[in-house]
PyMOL Python script that loads the backbone (N, CA, C, O; Angstrom):
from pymol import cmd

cmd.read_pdbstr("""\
ATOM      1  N   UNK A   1      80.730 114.527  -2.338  1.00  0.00           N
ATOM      2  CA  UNK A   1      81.277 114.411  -0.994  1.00  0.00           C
ATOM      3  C   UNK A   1      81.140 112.981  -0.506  1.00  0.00           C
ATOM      4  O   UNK A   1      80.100 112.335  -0.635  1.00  0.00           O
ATOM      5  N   UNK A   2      82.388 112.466   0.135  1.00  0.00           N
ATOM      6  CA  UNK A   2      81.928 110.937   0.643  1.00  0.00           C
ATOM      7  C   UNK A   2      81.208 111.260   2.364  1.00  0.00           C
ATOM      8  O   UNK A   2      80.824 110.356   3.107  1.00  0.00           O
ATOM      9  N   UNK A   3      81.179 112.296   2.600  1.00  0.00           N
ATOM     10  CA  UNK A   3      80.686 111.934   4.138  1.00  0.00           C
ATOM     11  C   UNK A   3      79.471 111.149   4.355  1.00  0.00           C
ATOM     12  O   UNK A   3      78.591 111.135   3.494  1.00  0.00           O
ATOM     13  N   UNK A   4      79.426 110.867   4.825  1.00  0.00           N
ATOM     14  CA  UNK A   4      77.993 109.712   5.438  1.00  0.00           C
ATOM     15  C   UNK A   4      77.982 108.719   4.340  1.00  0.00           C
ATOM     16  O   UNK A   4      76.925 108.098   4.223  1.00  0.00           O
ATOM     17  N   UNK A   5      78.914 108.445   3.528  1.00  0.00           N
ATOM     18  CA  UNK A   5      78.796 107.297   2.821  1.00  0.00           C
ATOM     19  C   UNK A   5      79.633 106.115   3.430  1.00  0.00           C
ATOM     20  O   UNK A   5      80.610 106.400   4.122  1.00  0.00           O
ATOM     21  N   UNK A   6      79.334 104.943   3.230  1.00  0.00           N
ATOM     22  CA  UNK A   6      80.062 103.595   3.446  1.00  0.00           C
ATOM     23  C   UNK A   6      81.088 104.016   2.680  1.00  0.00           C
ATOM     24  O   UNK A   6      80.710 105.005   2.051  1.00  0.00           O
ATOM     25  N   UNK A   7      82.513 103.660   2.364  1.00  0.00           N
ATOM     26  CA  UNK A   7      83.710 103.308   1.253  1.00  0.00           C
ATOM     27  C   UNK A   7      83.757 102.226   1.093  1.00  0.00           C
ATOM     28  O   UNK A   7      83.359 101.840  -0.006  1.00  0.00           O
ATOM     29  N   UNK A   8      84.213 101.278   1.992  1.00  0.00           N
ATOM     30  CA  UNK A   8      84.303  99.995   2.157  1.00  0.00           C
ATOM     31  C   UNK A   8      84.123  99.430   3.847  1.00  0.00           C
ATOM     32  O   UNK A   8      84.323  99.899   4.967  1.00  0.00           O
ATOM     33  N   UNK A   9      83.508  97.843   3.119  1.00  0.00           N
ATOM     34  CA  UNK A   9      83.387  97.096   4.743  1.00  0.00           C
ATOM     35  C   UNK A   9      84.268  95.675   4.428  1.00  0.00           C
ATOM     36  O   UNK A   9      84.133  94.699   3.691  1.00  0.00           O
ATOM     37  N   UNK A  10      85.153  96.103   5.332  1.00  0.00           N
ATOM     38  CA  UNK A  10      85.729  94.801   5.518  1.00  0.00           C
ATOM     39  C   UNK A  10      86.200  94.129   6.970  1.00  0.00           C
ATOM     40  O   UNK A  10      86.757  94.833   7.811  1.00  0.00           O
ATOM     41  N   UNK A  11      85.957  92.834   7.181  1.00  0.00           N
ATOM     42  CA  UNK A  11      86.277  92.343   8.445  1.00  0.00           C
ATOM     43  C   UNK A  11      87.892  92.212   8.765  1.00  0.00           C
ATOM     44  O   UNK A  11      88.772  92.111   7.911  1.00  0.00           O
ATOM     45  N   UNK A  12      88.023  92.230   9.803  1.00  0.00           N
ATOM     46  CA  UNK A  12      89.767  91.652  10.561  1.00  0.00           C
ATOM     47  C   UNK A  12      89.154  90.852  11.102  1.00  0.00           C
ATOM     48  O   UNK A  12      87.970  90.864  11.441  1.00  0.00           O
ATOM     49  N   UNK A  13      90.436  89.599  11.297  1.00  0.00           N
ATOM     50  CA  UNK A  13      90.379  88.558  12.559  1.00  0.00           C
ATOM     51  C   UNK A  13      91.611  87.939  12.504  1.00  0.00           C
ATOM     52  O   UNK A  13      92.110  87.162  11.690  1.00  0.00           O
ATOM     53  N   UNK A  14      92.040  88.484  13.627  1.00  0.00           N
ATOM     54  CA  UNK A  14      93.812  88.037  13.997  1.00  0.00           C
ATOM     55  C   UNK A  14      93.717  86.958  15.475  1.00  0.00           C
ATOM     56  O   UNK A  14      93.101  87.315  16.479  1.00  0.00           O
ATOM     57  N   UNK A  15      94.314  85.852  15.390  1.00  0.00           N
ATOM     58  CA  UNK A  15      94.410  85.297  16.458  1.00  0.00           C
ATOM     59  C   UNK A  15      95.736  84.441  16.798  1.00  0.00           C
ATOM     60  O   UNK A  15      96.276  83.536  16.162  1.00  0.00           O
ATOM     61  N   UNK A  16      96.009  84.942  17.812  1.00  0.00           N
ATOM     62  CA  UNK A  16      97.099  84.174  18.695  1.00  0.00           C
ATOM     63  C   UNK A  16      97.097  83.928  19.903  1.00  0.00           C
ATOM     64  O   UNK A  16      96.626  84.657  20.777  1.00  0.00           O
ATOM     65  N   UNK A  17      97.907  82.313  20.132  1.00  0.00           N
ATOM     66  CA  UNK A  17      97.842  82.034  21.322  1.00  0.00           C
ATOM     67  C   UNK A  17      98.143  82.805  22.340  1.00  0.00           C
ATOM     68  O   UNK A  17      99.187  83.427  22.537  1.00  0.00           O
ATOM     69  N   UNK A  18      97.154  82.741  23.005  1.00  0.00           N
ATOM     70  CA  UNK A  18      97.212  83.401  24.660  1.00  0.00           C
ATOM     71  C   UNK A  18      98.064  83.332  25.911  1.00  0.00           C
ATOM     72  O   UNK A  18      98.480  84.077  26.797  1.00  0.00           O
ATOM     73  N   UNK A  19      98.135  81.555  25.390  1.00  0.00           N
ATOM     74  CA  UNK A  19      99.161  81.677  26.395  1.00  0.00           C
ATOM     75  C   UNK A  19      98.405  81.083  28.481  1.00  0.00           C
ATOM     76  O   UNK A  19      97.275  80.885  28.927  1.00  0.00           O
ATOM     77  N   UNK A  20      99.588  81.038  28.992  1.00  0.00           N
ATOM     78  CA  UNK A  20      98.374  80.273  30.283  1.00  0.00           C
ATOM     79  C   UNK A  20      98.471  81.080  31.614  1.00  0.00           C
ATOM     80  O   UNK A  20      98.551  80.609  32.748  1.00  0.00           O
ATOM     81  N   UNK A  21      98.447  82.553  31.201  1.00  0.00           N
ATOM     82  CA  UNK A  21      98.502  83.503  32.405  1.00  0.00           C
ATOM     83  C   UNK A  21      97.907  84.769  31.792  1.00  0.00           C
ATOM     84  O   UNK A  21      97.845  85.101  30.609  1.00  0.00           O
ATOM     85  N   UNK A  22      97.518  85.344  32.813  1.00  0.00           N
ATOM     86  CA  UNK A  22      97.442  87.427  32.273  1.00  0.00           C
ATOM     87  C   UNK A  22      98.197  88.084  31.599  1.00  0.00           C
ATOM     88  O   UNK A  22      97.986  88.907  30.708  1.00  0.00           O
ATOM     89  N   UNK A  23      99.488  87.537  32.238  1.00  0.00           N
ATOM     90  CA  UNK A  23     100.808  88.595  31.118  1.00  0.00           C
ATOM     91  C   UNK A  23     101.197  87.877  29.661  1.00  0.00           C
ATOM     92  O   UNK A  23     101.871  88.379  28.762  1.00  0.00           O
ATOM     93  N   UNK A  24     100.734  86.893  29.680  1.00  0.00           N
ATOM     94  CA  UNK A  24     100.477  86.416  28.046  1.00  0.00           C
ATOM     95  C   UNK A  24      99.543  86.752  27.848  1.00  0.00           C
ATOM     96  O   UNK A  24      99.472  87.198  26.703  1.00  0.00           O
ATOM     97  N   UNK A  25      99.029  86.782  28.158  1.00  0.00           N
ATOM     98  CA  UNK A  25      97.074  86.832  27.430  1.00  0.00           C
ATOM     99  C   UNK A  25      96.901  88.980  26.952  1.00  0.00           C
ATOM    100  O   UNK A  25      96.269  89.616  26.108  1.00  0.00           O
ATOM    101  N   UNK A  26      97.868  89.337  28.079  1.00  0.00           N
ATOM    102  CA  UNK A  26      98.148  91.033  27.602  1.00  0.00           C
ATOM    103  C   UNK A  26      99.051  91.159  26.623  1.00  0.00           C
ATOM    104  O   UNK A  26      99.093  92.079  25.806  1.00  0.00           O
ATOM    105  N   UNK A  27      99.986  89.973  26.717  1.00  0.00           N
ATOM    106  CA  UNK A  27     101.175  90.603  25.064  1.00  0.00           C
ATOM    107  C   UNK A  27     100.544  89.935  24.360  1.00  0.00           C
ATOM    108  O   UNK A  27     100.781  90.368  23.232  1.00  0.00           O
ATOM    109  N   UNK A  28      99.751  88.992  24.274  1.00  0.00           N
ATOM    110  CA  UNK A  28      99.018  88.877  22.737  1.00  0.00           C
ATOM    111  C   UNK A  28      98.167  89.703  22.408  1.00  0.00           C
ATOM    112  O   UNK A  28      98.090  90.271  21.319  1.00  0.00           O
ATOM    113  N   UNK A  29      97.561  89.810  23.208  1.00  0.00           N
ATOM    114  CA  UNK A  29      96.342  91.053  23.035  1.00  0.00           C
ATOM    115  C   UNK A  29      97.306  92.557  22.491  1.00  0.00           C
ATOM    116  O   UNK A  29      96.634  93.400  21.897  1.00  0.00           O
ATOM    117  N   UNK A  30      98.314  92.762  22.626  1.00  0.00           N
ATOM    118  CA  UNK A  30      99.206  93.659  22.022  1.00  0.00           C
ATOM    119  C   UNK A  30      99.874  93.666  20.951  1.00  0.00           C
ATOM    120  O   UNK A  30     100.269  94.657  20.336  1.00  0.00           O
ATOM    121  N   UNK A  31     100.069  92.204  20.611  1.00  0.00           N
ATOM    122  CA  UNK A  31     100.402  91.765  19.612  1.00  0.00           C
ATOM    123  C   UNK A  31      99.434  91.644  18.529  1.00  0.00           C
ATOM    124  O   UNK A  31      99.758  91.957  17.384  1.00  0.00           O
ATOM    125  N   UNK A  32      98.407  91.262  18.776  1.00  0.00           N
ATOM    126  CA  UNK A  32      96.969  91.160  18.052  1.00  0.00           C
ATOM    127  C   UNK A  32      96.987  93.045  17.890  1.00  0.00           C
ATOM    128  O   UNK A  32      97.480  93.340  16.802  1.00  0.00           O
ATOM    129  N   UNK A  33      96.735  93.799  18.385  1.00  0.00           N
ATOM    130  CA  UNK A  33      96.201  95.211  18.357  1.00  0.00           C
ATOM    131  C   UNK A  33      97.481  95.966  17.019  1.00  0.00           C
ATOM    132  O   UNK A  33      97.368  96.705  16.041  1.00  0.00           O
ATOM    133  N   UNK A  34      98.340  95.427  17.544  1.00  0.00           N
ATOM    134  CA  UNK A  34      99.901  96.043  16.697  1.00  0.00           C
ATOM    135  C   UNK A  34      99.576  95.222  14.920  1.00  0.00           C
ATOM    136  O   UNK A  34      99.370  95.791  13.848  1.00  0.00           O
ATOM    137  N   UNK A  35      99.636  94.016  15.174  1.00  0.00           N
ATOM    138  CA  UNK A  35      98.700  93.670  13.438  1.00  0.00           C
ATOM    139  C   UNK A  35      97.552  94.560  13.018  1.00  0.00           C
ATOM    140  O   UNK A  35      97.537  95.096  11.910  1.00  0.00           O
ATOM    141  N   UNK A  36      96.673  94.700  13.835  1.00  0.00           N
ATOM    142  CA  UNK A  36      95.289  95.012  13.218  1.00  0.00           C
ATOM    143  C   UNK A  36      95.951  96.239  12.745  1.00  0.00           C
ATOM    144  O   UNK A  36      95.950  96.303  11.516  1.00  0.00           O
ATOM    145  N   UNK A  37      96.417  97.061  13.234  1.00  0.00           N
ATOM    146  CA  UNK A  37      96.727  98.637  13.159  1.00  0.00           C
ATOM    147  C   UNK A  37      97.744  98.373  11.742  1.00  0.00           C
ATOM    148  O   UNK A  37      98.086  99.373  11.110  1.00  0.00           O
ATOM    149  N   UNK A  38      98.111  97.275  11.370  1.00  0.00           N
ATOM    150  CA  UNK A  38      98.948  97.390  10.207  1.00  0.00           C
ATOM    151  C   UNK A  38      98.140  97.127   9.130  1.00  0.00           C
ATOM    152  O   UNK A  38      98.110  97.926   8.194  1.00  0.00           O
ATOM    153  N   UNK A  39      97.532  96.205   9.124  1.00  0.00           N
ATOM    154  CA  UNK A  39      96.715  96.339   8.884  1.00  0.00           C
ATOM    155  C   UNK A  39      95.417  96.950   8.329  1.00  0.00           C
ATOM    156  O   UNK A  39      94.921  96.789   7.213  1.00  0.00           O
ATOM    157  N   UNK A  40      94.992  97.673   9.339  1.00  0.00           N
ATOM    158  CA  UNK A  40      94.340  98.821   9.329  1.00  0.00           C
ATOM    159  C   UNK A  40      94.813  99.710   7.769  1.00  0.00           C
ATOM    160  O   UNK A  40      94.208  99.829   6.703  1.00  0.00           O
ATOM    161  N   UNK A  41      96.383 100.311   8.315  1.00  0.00           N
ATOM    162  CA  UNK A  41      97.031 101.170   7.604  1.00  0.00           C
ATOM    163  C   UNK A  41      97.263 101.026   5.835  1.00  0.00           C
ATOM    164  O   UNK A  41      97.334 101.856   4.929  1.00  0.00           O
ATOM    165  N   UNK A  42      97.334  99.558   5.894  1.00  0.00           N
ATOM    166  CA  UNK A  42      97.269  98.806   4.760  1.00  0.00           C
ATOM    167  C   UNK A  42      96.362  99.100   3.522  1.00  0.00           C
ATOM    168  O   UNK A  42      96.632  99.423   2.366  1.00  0.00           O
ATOM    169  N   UNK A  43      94.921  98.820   4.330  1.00  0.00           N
ATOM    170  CA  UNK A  43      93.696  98.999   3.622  1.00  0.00           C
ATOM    171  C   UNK A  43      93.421 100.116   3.504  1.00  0.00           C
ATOM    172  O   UNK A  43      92.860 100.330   2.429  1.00  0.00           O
ATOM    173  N   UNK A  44      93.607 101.348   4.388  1.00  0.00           N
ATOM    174  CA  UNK A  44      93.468 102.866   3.985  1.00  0.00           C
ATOM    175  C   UNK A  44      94.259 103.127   3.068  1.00  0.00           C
ATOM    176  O   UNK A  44      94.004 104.217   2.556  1.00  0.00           O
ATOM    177  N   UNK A  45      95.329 102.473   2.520  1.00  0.00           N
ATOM    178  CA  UNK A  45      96.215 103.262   1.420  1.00  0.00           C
ATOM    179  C   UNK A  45      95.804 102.340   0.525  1.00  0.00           C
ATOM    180  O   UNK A  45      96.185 102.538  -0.629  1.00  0.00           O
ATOM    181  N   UNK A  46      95.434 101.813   0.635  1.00  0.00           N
ATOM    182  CA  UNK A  46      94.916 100.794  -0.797  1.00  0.00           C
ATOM    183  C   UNK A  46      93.188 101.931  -1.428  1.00  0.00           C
ATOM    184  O   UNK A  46      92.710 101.786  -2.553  1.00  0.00           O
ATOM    185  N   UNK A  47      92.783 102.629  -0.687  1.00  0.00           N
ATOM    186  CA  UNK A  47      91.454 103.470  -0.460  1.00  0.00           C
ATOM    187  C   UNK A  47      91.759 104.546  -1.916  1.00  0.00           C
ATOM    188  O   UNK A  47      91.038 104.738  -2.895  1.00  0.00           O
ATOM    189  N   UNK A  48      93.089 105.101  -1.581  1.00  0.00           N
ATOM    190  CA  UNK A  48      93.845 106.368  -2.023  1.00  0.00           C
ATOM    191  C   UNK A  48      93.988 106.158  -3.144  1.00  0.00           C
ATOM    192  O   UNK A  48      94.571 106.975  -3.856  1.00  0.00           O
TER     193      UNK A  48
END
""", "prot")
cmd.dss("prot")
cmd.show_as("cartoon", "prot")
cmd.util.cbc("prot")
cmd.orient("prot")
């Protein structure tokens, strides 16, 4: 059974400019979240 086991550890770090207000600094931050999640998806099927 893998439960309570580690599989793998791996870091993310996505960065983009922010930008010089709130409503940039929220679509990057959306933009950043929308990579990671591909991301994300990436490395779970690489698992399989």
């Amino acid at each position: 059974s893998k439960a309570g086991k580690v599989l793998r550890h791996r870091q993310f770090q996505i960065q983009l400019p922010a930008g010089n207000d709130a409503a940039a600094g929220a679509h990057a931050m959306q933009q950043a979240v929308d990579q990671l999640i591909l991301e994300l998806q990436q490395d779970i099927l690489q698992l399989n």
